[in-house]
Structures are given as structure tokens and as C-alpha cells.
matplotlib code that plots the C-alpha trace (Angstrom):
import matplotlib.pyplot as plt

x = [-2.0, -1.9, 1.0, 2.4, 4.2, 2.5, 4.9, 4.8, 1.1, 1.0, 3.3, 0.5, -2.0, -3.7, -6.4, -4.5, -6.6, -6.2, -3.4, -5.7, -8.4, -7.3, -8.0, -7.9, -10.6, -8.1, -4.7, -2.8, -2.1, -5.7, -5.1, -8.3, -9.6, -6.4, -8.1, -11.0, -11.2, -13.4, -15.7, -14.6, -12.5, -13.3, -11.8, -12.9, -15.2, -13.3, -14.7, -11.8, -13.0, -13.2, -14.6, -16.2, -13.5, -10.6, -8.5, -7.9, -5.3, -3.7, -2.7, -0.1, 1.6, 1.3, 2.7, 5.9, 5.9, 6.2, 8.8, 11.1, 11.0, 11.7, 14.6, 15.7, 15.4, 17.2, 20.1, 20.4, 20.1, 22.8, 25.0, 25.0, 24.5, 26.9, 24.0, 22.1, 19.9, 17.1, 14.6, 15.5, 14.3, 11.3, 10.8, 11.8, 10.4, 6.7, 7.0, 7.7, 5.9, 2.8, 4.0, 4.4, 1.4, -1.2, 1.4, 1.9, -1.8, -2.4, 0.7, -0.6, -3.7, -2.3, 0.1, -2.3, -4.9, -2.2, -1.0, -3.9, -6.7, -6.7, -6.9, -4.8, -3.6, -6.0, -4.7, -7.8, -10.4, -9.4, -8.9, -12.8, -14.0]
y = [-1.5, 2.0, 3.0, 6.5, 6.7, 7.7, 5.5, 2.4, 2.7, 2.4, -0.1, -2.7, -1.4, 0.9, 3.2, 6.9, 8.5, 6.0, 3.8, 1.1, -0.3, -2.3, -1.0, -3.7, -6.5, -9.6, -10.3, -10.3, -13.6, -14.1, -13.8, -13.6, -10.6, -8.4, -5.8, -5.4, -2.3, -1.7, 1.1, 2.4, 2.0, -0.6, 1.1, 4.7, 5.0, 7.1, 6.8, 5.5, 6.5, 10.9, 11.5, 9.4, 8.1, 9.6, 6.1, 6.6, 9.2, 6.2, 4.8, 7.3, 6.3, 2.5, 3.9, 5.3, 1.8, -0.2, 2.4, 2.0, -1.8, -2.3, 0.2, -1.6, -5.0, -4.3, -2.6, -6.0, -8.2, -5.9, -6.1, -9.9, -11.4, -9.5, -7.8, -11.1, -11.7, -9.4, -12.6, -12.6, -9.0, -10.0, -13.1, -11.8, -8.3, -9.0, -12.1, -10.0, -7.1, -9.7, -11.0, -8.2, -6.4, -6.9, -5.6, -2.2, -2.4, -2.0, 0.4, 2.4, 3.2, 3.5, 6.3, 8.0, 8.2, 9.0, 12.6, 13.1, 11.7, 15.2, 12.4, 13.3, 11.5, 11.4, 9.6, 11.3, 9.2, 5.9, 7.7, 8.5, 4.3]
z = [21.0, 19.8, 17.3, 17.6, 14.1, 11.1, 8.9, 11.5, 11.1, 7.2, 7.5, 9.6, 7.6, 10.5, 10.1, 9.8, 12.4, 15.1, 14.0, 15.2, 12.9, 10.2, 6.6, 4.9, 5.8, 4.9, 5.1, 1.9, 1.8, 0.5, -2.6, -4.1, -1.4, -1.4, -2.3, -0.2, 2.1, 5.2, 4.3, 7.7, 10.4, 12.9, 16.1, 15.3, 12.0, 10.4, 6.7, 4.3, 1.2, 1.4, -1.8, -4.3, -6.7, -4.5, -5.1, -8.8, -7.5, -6.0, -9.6, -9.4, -6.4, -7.8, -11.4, -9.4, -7.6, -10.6, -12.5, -9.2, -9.5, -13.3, -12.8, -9.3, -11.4, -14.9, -12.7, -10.4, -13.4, -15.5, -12.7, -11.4, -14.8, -16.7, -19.0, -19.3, -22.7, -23.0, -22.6, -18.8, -18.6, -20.7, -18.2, -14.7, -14.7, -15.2, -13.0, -10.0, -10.9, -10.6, -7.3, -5.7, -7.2, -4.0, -1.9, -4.5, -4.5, -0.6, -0.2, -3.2, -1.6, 2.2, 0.6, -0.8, 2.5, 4.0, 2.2, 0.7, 2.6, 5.1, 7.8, 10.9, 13.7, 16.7, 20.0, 22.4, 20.2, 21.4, 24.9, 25.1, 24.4]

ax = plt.figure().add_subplot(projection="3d")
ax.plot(x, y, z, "-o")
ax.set_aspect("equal")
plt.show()
């Protein structure tokens, strides 16, 4: 099943030219192989990596991921526990920052191929299989 929306597409982790390969070769419950990327599409063959170190501009995405999150987090902590002791911060902060960092990870990188990648949306491709 083909997904028209660019966004819905990043969202399942969809190739960005036909919104139908998967990018990623595991799910990211497998903890171990988060990270691992087809080298290209499955569906189309669309090549996922442009250039030759192209994901390192991806660290900046992941950067703005992690800023957003210790912000979000000291804000709920201030406000539910009445400015808590700063060992809760210390505690709670990295702890999900770890947790959530294969998903940052994956997002990181499917933001970037996405703006940046100069990979466009093509419905005819899967239209000629």
C-alpha cells in the first residue's frame, strides 16, 4: 500500500521516493540493529545514502531533538514536582534521552533524506512494476 503523504511516509519509515520500501532493515525494537539502513530501497532502488558522508548532517537534526527534550522535560518536572531536587533532573533526563535515542536516531536521519536528500516523491515508479 502506497502512502501519498510525505510526513505519513517518514512516519513508517518509507523510502521518500516511493513511500514504499522500508529504510530501515529492522524494526526498532531490535535493539542491537536500530541502526542499520538498506543501502537502497527495496521497492524502487532508490540509493539512500546521496553522497558519501551525507548523514553527519543528520547530527544536527538529532542535536535539535535532544535540546527539545531536556527543555520539554525540566519544564514537566518544574511544573508537576514543584521544582523537584536537581538529582531528579540529573536522574530522569539522561534516562530518557537513552530510551528514546534509537527512535531520535531513525527520525534524525529520515528528516534529513527527507529536506535534504533532493529525493522527490514518485507515484509512476511503482506504476511501471
Amino acid at each position: 500500500r502506497v502512502i501519498s503523504s510525505d510526513f505519513q511516509a517518514m512516519l513508517n519509515n518509507r523510502c521518500p521516493r516511493c513511500h514504499e520500501g522500508d529504510v530501515f532493515k529492522y524494526p526498532v525494537s531490535k535493539i542491537s540493529k536500530f541502526a542499520a539502513m538498506h543501502e537502497k530501497c527495496p521497492s524502487c532502488e532508490q540509493r539512500y545514502e546521496p553522497e558519501p558522508g551525507f548523514y553527519f548532517g543528520s547530527m544536527y537534526v538529532a542535536y535539535a531533538f535532544f535540546i527539545a527534550l531536556v527543555v520539554s522535560l525540566s519544564t514537566i518536572l518544574y511544573l508537576l514536582f514543584n521544582n523537584p531536587p536537581f538529582k531528579v533532573y540529573i536522574i530522569v533526563i539522561p534516562l530518557v534521552n537513552i530510551l528514546l535515542l534509537p527512535l531520535i536516531f531513525r527520525y534524525s536521519r529520515l528528516i534529513f533524506l527527507y529536506a535534504f536528500g533532493g529525493i522527490s516523491f514518485q507515484p509512476q515508479i511503482l506504476k511501471k512494476k
